[in-house]
C-alpha positions as CSV (number, residue, x, y, z in Angstrom):
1,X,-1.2,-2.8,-32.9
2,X,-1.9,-5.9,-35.6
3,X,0.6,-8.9,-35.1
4,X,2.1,-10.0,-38.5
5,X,0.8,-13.0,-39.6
6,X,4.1,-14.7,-40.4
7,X,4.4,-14.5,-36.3
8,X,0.8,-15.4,-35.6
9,X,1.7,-18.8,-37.1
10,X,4.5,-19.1,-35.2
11,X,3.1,-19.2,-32.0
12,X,2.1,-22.4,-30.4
13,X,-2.0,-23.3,-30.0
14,X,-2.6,-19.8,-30.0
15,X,-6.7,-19.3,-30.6
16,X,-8.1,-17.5,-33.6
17,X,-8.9,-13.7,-31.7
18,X,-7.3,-14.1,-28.9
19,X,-3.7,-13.4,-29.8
20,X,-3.4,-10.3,-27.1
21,X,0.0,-10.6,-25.4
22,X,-1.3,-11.3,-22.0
23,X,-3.2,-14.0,-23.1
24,X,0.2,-15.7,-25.2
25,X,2.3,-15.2,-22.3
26,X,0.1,-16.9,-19.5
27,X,-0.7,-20.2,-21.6
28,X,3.3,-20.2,-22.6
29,X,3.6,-19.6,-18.3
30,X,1.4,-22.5,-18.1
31,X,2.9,-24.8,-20.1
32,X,6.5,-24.0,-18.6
33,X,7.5,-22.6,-22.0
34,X,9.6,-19.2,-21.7
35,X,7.3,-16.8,-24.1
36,X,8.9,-15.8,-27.9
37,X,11.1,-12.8,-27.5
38,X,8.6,-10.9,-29.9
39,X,5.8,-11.3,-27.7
40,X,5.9,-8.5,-24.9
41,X,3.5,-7.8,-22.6
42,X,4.1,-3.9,-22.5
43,X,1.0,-3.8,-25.2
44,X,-2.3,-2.8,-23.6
45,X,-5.4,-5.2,-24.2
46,X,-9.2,-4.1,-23.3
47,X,-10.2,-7.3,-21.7
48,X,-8.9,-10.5,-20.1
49,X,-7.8,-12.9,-22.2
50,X,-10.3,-15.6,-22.8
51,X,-9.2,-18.7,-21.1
52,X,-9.1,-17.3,-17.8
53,X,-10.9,-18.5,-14.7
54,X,-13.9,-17.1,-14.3
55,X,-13.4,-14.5,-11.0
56,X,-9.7,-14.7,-10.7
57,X,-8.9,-11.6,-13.5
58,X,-7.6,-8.0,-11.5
59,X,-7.1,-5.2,-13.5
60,X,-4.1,-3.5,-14.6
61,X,-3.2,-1.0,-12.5
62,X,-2.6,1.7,-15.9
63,X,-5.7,1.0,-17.3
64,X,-7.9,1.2,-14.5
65,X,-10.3,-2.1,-15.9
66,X,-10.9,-3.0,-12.3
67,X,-14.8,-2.3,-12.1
68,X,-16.8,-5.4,-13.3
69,X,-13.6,-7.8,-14.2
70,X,-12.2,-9.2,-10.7
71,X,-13.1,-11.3,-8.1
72,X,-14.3,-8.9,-6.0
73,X,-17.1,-8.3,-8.3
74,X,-18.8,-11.6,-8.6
75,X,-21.7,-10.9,-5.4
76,X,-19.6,-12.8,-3.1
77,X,-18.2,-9.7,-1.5
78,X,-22.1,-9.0,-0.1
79,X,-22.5,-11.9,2.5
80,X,-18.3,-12.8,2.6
81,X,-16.6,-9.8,3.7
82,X,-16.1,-10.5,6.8
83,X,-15.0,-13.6,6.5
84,X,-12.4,-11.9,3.8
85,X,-11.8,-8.7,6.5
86,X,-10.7,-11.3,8.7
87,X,-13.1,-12.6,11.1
88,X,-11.8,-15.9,11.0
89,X,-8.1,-15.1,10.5
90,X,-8.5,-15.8,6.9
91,X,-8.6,-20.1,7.5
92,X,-8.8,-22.0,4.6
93,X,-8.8,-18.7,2.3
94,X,-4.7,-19.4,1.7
95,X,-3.4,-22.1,0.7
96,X,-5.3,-22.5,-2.4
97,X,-5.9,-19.0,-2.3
98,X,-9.7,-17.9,-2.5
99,X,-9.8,-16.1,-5.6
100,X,-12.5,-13.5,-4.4
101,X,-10.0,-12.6,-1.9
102,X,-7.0,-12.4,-4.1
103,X,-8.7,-9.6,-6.1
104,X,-9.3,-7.8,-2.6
105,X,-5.7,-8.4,-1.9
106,X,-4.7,-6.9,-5.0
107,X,-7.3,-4.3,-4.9
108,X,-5.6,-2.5,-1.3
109,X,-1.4,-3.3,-3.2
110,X,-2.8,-1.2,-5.6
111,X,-3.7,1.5,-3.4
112,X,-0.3,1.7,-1.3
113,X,1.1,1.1,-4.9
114,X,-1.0,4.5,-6.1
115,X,0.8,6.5,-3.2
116,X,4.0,5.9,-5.1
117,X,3.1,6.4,-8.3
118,X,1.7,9.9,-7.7
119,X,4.4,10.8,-5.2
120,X,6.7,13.9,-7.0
121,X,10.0,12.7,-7.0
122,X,11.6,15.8,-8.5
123,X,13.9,17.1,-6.2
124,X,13.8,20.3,-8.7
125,X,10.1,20.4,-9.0
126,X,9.2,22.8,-7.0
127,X,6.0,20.6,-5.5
128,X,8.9,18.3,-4.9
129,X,7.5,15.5,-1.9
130,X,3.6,16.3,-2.7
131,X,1.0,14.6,-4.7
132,X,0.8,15.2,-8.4
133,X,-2.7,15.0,-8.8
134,X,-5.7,16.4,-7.4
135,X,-8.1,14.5,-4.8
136,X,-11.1,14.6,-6.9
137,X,-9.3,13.1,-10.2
138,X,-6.6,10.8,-7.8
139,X,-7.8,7.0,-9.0
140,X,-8.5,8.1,-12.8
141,X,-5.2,10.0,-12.8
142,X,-3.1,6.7,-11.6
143,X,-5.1,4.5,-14.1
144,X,-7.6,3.3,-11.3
145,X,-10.5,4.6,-13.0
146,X,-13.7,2.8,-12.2
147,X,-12.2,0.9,-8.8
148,X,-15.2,3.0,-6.6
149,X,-13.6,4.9,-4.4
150,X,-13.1,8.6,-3.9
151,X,-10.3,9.9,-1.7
152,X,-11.6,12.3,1.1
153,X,-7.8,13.5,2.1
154,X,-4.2,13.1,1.8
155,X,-1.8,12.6,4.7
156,X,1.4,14.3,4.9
157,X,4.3,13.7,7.1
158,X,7.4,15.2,8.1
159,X,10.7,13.7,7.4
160,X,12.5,12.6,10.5
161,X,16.4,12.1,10.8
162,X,16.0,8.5,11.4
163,X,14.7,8.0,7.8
164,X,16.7,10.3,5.1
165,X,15.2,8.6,2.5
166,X,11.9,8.8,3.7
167,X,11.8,12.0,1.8
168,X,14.0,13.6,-0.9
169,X,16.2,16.6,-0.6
170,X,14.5,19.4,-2.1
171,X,16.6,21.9,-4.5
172,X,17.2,24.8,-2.9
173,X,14.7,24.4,-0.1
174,X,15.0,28.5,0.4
175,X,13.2,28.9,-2.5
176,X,9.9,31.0,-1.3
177,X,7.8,29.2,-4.7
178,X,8.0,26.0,-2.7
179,X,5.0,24.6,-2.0
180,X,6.7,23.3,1.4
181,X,10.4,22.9,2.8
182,X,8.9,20.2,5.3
183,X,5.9,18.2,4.3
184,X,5.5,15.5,2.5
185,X,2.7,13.5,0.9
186,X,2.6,9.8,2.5
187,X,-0.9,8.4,2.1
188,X,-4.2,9.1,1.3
189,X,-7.8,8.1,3.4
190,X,-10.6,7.0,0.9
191,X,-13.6,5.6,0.9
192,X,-16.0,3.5,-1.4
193,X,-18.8,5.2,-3.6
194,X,-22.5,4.1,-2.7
195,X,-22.2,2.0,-5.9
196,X,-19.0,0.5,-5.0
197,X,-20.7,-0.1,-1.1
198,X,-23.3,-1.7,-2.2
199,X,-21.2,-4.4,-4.5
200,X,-18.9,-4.9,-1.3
201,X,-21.5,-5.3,1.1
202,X,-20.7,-2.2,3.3
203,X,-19.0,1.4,3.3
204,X,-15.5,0.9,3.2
205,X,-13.0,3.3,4.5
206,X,-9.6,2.7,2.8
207,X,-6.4,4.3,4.5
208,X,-2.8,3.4,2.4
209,X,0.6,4.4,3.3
210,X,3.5,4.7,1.0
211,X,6.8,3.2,1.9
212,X,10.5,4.7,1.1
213,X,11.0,6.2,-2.1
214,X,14.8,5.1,-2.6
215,X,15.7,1.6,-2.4
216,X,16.9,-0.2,1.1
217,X,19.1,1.9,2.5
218,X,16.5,2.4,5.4
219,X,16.8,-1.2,6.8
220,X,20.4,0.7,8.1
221,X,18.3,2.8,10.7
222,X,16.0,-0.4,11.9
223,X,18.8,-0.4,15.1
224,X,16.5,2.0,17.1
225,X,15.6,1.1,20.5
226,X,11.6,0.1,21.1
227,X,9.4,2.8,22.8
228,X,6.2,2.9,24.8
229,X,3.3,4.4,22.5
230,X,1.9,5.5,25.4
231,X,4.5,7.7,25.8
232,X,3.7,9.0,22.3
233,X,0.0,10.2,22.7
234,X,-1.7,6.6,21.8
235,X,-3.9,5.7,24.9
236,X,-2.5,2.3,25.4
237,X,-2.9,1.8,29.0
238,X,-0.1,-0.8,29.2
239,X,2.9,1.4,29.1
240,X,5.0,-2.5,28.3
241,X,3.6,-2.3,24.4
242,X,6.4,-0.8,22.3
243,X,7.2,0.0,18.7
244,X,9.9,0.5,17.3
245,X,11.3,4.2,17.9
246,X,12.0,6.0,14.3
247,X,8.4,4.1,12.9
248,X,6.1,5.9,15.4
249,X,8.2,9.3,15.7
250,X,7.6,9.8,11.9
251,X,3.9,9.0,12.6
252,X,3.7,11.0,15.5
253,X,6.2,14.2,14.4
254,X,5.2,17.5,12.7
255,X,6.0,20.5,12.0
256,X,3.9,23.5,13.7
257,X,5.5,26.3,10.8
258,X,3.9,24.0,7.8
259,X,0.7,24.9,7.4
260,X,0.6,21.0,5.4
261,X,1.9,19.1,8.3
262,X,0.9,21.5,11.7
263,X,-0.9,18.2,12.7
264,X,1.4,14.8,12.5
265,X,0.1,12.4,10.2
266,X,-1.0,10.2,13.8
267,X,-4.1,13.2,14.0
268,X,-4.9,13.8,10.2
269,X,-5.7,9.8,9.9
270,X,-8.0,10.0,13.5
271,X,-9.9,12.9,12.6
272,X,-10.4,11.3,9.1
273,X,-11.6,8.0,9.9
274,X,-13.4,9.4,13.0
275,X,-15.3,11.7,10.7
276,X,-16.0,9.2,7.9
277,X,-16.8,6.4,10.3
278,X,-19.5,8.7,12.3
279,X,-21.0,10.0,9.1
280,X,-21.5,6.3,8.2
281,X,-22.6,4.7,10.4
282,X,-24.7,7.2,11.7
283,X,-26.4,6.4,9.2
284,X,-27.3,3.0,9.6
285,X,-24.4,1.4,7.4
286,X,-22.3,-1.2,7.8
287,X,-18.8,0.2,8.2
288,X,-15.1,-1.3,7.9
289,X,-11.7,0.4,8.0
290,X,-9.1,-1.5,5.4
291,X,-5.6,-0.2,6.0
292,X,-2.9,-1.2,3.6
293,X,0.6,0.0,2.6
294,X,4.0,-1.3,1.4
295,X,7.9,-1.4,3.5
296,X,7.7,1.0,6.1
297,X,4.1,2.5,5.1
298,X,3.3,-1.2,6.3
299,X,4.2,-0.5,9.6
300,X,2.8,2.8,9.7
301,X,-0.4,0.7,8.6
302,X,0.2,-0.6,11.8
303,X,0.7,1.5,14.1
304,X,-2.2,3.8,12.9
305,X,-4.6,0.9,12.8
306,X,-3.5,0.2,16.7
307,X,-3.8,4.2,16.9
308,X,-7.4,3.7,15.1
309,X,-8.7,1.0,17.4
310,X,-7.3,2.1,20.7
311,X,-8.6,6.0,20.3
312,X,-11.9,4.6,19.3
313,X,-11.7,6.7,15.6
314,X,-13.6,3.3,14.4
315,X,-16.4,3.9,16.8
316,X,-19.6,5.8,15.9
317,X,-21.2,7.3,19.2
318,X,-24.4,8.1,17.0
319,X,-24.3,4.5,16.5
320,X,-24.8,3.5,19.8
321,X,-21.3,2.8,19.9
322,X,-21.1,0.5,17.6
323,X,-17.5,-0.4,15.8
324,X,-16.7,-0.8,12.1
325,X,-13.7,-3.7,12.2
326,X,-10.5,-2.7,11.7
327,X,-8.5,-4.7,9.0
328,X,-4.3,-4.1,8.0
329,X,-3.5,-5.8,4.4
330,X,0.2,-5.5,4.6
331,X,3.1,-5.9,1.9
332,X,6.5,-7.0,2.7
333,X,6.1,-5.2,6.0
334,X,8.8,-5.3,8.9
335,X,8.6,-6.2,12.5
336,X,6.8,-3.0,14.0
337,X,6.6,-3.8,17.9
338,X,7.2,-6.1,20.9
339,X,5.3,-9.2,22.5
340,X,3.1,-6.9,24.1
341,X,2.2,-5.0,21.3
342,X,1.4,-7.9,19.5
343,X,-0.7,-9.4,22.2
344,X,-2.9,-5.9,22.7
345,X,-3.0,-5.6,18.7
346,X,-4.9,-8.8,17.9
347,X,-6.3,-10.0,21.4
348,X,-7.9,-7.1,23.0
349,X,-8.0,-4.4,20.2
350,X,-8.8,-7.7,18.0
351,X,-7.4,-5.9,14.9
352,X,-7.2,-8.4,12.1
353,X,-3.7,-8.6,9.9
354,X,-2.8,-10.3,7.0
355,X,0.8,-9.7,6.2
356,X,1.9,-10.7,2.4
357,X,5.7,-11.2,1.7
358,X,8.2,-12.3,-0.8
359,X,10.2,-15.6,1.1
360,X,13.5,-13.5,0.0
361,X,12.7,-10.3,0.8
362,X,14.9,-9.1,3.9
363,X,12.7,-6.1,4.7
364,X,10.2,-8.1,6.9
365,X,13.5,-10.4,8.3
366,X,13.9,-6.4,10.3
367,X,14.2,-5.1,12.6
368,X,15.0,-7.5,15.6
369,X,17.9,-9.8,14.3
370,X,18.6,-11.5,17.8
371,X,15.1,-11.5,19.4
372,X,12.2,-12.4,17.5
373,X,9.5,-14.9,16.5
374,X,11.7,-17.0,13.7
375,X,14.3,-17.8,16.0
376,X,12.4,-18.0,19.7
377,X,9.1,-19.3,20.6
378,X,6.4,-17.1,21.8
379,X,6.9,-17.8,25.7
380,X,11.1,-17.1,25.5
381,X,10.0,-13.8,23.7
382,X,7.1,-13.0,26.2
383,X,10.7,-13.7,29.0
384,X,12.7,-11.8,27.5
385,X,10.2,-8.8,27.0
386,X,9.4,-9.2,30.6
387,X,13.2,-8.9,31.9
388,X,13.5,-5.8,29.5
389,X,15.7,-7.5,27.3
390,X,16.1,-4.7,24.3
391,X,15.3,-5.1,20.7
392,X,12.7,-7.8,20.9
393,X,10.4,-7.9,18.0
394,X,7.6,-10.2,16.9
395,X,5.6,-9.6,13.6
396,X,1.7,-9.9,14.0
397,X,-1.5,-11.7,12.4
398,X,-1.8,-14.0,9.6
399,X,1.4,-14.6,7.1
400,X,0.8,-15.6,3.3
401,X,4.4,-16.3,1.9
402,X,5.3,-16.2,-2.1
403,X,8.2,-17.1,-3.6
404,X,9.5,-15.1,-6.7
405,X,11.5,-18.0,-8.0
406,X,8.6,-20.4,-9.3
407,X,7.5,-17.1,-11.5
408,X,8.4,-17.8,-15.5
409,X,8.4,-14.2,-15.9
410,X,10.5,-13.3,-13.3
411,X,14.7,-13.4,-14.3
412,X,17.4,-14.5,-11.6
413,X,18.4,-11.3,-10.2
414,X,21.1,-10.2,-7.0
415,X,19.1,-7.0,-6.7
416,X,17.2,-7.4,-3.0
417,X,15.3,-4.1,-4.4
418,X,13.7,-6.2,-6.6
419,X,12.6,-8.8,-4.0
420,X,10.8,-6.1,-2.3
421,X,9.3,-4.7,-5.2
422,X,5.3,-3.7,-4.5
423,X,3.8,-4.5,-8.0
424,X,6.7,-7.4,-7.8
425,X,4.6,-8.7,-4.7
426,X,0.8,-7.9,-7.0
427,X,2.5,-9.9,-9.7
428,X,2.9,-12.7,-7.3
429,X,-0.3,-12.5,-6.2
430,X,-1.8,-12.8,-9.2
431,X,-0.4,-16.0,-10.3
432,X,-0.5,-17.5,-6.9
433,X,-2.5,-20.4,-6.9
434,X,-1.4,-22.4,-3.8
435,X,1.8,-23.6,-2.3
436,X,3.7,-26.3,-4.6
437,X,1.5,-25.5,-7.4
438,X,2.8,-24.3,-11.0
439,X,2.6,-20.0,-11.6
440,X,-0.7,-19.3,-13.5
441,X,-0.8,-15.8,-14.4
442,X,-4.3,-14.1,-13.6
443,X,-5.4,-10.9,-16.0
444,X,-2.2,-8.5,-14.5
445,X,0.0,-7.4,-17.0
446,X,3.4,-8.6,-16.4
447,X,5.3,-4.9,-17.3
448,X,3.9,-3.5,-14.4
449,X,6.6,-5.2,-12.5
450,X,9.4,-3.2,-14.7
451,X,8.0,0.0,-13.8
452,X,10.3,0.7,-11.1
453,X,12.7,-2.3,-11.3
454,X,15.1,-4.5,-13.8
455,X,13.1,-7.8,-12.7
456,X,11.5,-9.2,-15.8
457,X,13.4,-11.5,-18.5
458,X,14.6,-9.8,-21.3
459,X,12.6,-11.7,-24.0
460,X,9.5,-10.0,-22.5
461,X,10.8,-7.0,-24.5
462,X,9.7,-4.2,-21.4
463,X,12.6,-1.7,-20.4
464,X,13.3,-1.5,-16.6
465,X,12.0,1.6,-15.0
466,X,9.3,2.6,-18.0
467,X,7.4,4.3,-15.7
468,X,8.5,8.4,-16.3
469,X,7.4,12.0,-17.1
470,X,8.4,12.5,-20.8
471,X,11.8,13.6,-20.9
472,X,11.5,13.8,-17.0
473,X,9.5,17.3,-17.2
474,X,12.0,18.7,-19.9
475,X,10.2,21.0,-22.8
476,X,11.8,23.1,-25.6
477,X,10.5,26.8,-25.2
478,X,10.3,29.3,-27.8
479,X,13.9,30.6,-27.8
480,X,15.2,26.5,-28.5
481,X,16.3,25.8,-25.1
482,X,15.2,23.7,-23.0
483,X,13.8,23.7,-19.2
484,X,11.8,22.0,-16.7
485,X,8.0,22.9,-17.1
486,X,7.0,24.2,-14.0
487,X,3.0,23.7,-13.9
488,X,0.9,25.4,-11.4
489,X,-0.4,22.9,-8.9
490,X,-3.1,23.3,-6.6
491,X,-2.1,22.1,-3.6
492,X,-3.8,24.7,-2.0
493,X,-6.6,22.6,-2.9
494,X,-5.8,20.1,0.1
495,X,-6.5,22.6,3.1
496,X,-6.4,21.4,6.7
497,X,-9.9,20.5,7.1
498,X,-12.2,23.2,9.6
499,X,-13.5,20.4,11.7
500,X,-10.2,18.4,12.6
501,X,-9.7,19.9,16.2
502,X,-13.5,18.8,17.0
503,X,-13.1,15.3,15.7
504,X,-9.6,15.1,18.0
505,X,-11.3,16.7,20.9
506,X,-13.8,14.3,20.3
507,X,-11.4,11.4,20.7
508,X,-9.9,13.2,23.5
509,X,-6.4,14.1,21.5
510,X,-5.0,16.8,23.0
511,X,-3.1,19.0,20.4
512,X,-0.4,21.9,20.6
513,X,-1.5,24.7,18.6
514,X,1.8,26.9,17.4
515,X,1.9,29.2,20.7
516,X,2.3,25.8,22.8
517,X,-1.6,26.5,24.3
């Protein structure tokens, strides 16, 4: 779209060629300036604008232009991904940020982020609670085209009392067209292209949760009592590490009638990564498992990372036993487990965590409002866990904090949905710099944070919630009226793979087949 010339002149030091709306609103950012209410940043631009750093630009998420624009992409990844996976609890890499790892962090959002975006929402769909798009076209149909990776499964779940809204009531769930009364798509396992591997410096096996599709009102059932996970199939042999109770049911539950979700999303993910991991490294590769997801897919991210580690999924017999390290990227994730759990986690497991989050966000503030690491230091909370006092919670690994506030872009708002916001968090991301330094907005386009929310200021021209099917699925047929299109969807297409039993048997999960043998 061409910019009149009468507002080209308008707008302050803005360079000959370069007047692409990303570009005008970070150098207005920069300066302090709010940008000119005839500037939004809903317009899509090809490339980054101009005046950007040099290996601090990420993609936007609808256009897919992650490939050979971010950080990630500069050859540092080769020899530095360990030391970005991790291995030295991320020291010095935060505060200033390194910008190689920023387009990581960014890179694994987006993925939790593309769980929600090709979740079906439509409660009258009748795929309601599955994946709109097929496995084969998933990134290029979520506008991550060109981030090199290929999805290799998708996890379902079953909805579980303790979360209502983990889900969404299905219209008349008797309806035999249903693809399923029960399951429902939470995630997705994935794992990098052989170009992609060699850019990053090993195979990289990408797991991402999605959190609750509705807004808070799941912080409400966060009151649950903490329970072993060995008493939930994980072979912990400390029977003191506990989660809390709804988190690891919901991993752990299925349904034995649903042919989608006749294994819990707990053995889907094992036999995944135990597959992928073995083919891989039986090979002679380098192998990592990155998992990442957003509110309570966060601490799912968790608990199946534990899961991961402790079952041995991440080690490759073939290998000689060798282990791909397992890493969580977390966003605005709550408290998952005790003192114990904590200590097992990221001592003897030595799974790596590094937990992004909004400063006002409540979500991570949850569960655990008595007992827990803010208020008590570590050796009252280790006390209290070993006089069984209930409820006591302690968030684990590494914390990088971001404040909404010092965002230009961002309007003052009451709306705590909006604090928790996933491509609210990417946004912050991308302009992070370091603590007590000024917003400097990266390549991400700013709308992206209106696509589910009413967060940015109104001179930025972007309506809240843009993100919909065209008159939400409605079409006119041939007699004038109008109904919702139902399209054919293959879901068929996602079959429960032949070899899951063997890679569980291999990993010594034992699992109930329908007639309880």
């Amino acid at each position: 779209m061409a910019m009149p010339s009468n507002l080209a002149q308008s707008l302050p030091d803005s360079p000959a060629g370069d007047l692409r709306p990303a570009a005008l609103l970070s150098k207005m950012a920069s300066r302090g300036r709010r940008p000119s209410p005839l500037v939004t940043s809903a317009v899509p631009t090809d490339e980054a604008p101009a005046n950007m750093t040099p290996g601090s630009v990420v993609g936007d998420m609808e256009r897919g232009t992650l490939a050979e624009k971010t950080g990630r992409s500069d050859g540092q990844l080769t020899s530095r991904w360990r030391e970005l996976h991790g291995s030295n609890d991320w020291q010095g890499l935060l505060d200033p940020i390194d910008t190689v790892l920023r387009g990581e962090l960014i890179r694994y959002g987006e993925f939790a982020q593309a769980c929600y975006d090709s979740f079906d929402y439509d409660r009258f769909s009748r795929y309601s609670g599955s994946c709109k798009y097929p496995t084969r076209t998933f990134f290029e149909d979520v506008g991550l085209a060109g981030v090199g990776y290929e999805v290799t499964r998708y996890l379902y779940a079953t909805s579980h009392p303790s979360y209502p809204n983990f889900s969404i009531w299905k219209h008349n769930p008797g309806d035999d067209k249903l693809w399923s009364e029960s399951a429902t798509f939470i995630g997705f396992v994935a794992v990098s292209t052989d170009e992609e591997t060699a850019r990053i410096g090993r195979r990289d096996i990408a797991v991402a949760w999605r959190g609750t599709v509705t807004r808070l009102e799941w912080v409400a059932d966060l009151t649950a009592m903490l329970k072993p996970l060995s008493a939930c199939g994980v072979p912990c042999p400390d029977p003191s590490v506990k989660v809390e109770t709804g988190f690891v049911d919901l991993y752990v539950g299925k349904d034995s009638a649903c042919r989608f979700s006749s294994y819990s999303a707990r053995e889907q993910v094992l036999a995944e990564v135990r597959k992928l991991v073995e083919r891989y490294a039986g090979r002679g590769e380098e192998v990592s498992v990155t998992v990442t997801g957003h509110s309570l897919g966060s601490a799912l991210a968790m608990i199946s990372a534990f899961d991961i580690a402790e079952s041995g999924a991440n080690v490759s017999p073939s290998a000689g036993g060798k282990k791909a390290p397992v890493c969580v990227f977390s966003f605005a994730g709550p408290r998952v487990g005790n003192t114990r759990f904590k200590k097992r986690f990221e001592g003897e497991l030595g799974v790596k965590t590094l937990r992004i989050r909004n400063v006002h966000d409540m979500v991570p503030k949850v569960p655990g409002f008595l007992f827990n690491e803010a208020i008590f230091p570590a050796v009252l909370l280790r006390v209290a866990d070993m006089l069984r006092v209930p409820s006591v919670y302690t968030h684990v690994g590494v914390e990088l904090t971001l404040d909404h506030i010092v965002s230009p872009f961002l309007k003052p708002t009451g709306d705590l949905a909006s604090y928790h916001n996933l491509e609210a968090h990417l946004h912050l991301l991308d302009g992070y710099r370091a603590h007590g330094q000024p917003f400097e907005l990266g390549g991400r386009d700013p709308a992206l944070v209106n696509k589910a929310t009413d967060f940015l200021r109104d001179e930025h021209m972007v309506p809240p919630g843009w993100r919909q099917e065209e008159n939400k699925g409605m079409v006119r047929t041939e007699d004038g009226r109008w109904a919702l299109l139902q399209l054919p969807r293959d879901v068929e297409a996602h079959p429960v793979p032949d070899d899951i039993d063997d890679h569980l048997a291999a990993l010594g999960v034992l699992v109930l087949k329908k007639d309880g043998a």
